[in-house]
C-alpha positions in Angstrom: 0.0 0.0 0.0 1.2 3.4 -0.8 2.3 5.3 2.1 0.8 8.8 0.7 -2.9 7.7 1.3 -5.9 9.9 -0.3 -8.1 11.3 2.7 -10.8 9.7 1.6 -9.1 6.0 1.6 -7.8 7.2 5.1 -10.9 7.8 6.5 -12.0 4.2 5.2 -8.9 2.6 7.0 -9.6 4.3 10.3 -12.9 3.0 10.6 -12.1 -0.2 9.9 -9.5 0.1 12.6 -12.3 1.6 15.2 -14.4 -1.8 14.0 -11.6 -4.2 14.7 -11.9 -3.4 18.7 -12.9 -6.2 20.8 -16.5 -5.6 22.5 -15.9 -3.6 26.0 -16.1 -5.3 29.2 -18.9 -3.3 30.5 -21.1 -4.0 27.6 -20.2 -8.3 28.3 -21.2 -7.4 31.8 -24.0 -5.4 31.0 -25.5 -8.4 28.9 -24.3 -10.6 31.7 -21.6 -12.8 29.0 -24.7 -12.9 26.3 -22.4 -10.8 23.7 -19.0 -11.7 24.1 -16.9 -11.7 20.9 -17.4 -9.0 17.7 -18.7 -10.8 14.9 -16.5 -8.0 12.3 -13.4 -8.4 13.9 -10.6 -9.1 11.9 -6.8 -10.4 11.7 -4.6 -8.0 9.9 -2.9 -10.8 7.9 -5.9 -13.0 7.6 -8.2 -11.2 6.2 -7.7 -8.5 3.6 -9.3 -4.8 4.1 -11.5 -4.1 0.7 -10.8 -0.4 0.6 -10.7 0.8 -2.5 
């Protein structure tokens, strides 16, 4: 990936970055362990980021 990025493309990869976070504790407490993993959360060399 270039290392100039478009702003546009940049905003893209920053919220995929925000989605990648694992669910806070207070919201597995708050469900009492109902929701406990994030079903969009994704390995960096895994899976690949479709931004275009």
């Amino acid at each position: 990936m270039a290392a100039h990025k478009s702003t546009p493309r940049k905003t893209r990869l920053m919220r995929k970055l925000k989605q990648n976070s694992p669910v806070p504790a207070w919201i597995i407490a708050k469900t009492k362990r109902r929701v406990r993993s994030n079903p969009k959360r994704r390995q960096w060399r895994r899976t690949d980021v479709r931004v275009g």
